[in-house]
N, C-alpha and C positions, 0 to 999 in steps of 0.2 A: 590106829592113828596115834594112838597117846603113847604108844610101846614107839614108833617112830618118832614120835619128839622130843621122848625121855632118850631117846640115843643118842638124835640131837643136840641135845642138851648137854647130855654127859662130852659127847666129841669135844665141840668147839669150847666149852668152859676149862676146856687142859690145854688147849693151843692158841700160841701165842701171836701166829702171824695174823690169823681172827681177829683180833683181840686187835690188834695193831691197825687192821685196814679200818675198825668201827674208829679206832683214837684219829683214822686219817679226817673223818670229818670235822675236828677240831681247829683243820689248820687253816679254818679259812680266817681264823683269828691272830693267827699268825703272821697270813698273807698282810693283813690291814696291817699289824705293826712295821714289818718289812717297808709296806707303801710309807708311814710315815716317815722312815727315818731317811728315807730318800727324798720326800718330800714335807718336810714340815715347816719350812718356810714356810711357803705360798700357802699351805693348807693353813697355820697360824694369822697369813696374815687375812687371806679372804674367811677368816673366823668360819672357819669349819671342824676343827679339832672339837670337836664334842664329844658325845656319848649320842648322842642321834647320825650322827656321820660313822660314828664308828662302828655301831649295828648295822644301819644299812648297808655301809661296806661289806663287815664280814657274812650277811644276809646273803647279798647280790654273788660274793665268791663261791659261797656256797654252794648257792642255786645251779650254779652254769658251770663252773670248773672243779671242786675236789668233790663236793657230792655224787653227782653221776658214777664217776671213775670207783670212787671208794664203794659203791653201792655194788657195781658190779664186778670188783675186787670179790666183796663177799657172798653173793649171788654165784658168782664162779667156781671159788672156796668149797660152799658147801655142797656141791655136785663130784667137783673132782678130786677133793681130797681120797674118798677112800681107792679112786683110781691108782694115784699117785703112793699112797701109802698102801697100798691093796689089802684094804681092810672093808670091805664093798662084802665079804663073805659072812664077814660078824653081822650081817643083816639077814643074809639069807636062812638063816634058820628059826629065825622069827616069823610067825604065821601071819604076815601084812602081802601086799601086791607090792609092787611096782607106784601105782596110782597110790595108793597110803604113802610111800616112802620118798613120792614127788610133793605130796601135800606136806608133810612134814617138815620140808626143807623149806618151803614158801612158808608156813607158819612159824619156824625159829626163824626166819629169814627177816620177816617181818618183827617180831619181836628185836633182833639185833639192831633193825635202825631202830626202833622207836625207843632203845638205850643212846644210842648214835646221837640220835637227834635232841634228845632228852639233856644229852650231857653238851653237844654243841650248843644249844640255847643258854645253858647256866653259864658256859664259859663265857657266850659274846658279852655277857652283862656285866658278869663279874669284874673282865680283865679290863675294859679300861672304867669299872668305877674302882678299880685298882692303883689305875692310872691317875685318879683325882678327877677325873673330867666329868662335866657338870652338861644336864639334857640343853640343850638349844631353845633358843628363847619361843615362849610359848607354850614350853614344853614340860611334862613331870617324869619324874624317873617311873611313876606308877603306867602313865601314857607309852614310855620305851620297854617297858617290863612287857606291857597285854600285846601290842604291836610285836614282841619277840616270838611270843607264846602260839599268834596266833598265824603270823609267819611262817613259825616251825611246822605248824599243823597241816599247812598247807604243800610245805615244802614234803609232809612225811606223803601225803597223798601223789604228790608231785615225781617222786623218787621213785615210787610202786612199780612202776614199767621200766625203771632201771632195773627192777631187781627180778624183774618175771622174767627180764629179756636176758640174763646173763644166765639166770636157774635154766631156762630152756635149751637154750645155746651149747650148754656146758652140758645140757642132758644127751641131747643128740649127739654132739660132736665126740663127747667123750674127753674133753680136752682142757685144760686152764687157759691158754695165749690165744684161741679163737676166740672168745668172747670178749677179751676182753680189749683185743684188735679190731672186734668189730664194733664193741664200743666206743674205741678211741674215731675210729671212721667216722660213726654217728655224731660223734661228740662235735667233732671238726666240721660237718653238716649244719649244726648246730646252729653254730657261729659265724658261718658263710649263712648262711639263713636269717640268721639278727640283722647281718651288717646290711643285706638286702629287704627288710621289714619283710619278709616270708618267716618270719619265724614257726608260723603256727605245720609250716610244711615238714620242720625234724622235731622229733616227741623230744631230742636231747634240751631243745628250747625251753620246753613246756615249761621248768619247774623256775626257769627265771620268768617268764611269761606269766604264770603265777604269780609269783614274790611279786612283780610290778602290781600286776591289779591289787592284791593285797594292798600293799604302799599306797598307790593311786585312785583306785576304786577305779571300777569298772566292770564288764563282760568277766563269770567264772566260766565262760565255755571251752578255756583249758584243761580246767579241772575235769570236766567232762571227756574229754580226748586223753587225758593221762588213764582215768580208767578205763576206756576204753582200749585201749596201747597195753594194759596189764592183763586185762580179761580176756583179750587174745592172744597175747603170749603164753599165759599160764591154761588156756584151753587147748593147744597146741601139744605143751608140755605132759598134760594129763593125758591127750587122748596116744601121745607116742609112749609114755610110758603106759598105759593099758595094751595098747598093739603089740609091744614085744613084750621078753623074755628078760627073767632078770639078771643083769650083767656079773660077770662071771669076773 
């Protein structure tokens, strides 16, 4: 197991498009700028320009539109890169299974968000106390700091069955564009599912579904379905890669 995630490790720490899908969770901080500058009247004037409107924003983009997608960007990545570079051989002469070399990619998998995630929380804070914008009345920067921290935590647990379901996907199929087509599917499920208050019916929902009770307070029986969503994907994952042979 640990000869498999030192390989891990070594692979994706040289390659750059990795490296890029984890920077994609950044941009939901980006999205919020974009939104303002199309909209900063009305936001200026119904006094919403904050540092509490501006987390939440880039929170809520997160949750539902570039996290998912970026999760299983990388979920996908580390299955089929050695397909596509056919370097899937520099493994096999290492004394691991199949099942070691599926756990392996779920545990770097897992470590690249909680970098992801790690570094999209510093950003939501930093860029608009960049910005000069002061917490919302009532409010401490200390209050938007824990409420970020404890967001992201959730969102990390939230993201898990993105990234079992793209490692699986991309295990069986052997492929990079099915998983991550069929992630775009789910995702669009998702969001036809919100608009219709069935959200809890596409796991793509869950992780804004989350974010809200976080926010709101309420039922964490999302959180319970997102790992559940992972523990079956990733027992799937194990027990196909024990059943076969290791790819050639």
């Amino acid at each position: 197991m640990l000869k498999a995630l030192r390989a891990e490790t070594l692979k994706m720490s040289r390659d750059k498009i990795f490296w890029l899908s984890v920077a994609g969770l950044l941009g939901s901080t980006l999205m919020v700028l974009v939104m303002f500058v199309f909209g900063k009247d009305d936001l200026v004037r119904r006094n919403l320009w904050n540092l509490d409107w501006f987390v939440d924003q880039s929170l809520q983009a997160e949750a539902l539109l570039l996290g998912p997608m970026m999760v299983a960007i990388i979920g996908a990545y580390l299955v089929t890169l050695e397909y596509r570079q056919k370097t899937m051989k520099s493994l096999l002469p290492l004394p691991m299974s199949n099942t070691a070399i599926f756990a392996g990619k779920n545990i770097w998998g897992m470590i690249a968000l909680a970098i992801g995630m790690l570094a999209a929380g510093i950003i939501t804070i930093l860029v608009p106390m960049a910005l000069g914008l002061d917490p919302a009345a009532g409010s401490s920067l200390t209050d938007v700091i824990r409420h970020t921290a404890i967001s992201q935590a959730a969102l990390f647990a939230a993201f898990w069955p993105c990234l079992a379901f793209a490692l699986t996907v991309s295990l069986i199929s052997k492929n990079f564009v099915v998983p991550l087509a069929a992630a775009m599917v789910v995702q669009i499920g998702g969001l036809l599912a919100l608009q219709g208050d069935k959200g809890h019916l596409a796991w793509p929902a869950i992780p804004l579904m989350i974010y809200n009770t976080v926010r709101k307070g309420g039922s964490f029986e999302p959180l319970l379905n997102s790992a559940l969503f992972a523990v079956g994907f990733i027992v799937i994952g194990i027990l196909w890669a024990a059943l076969t042979r290791k790819p050639e």
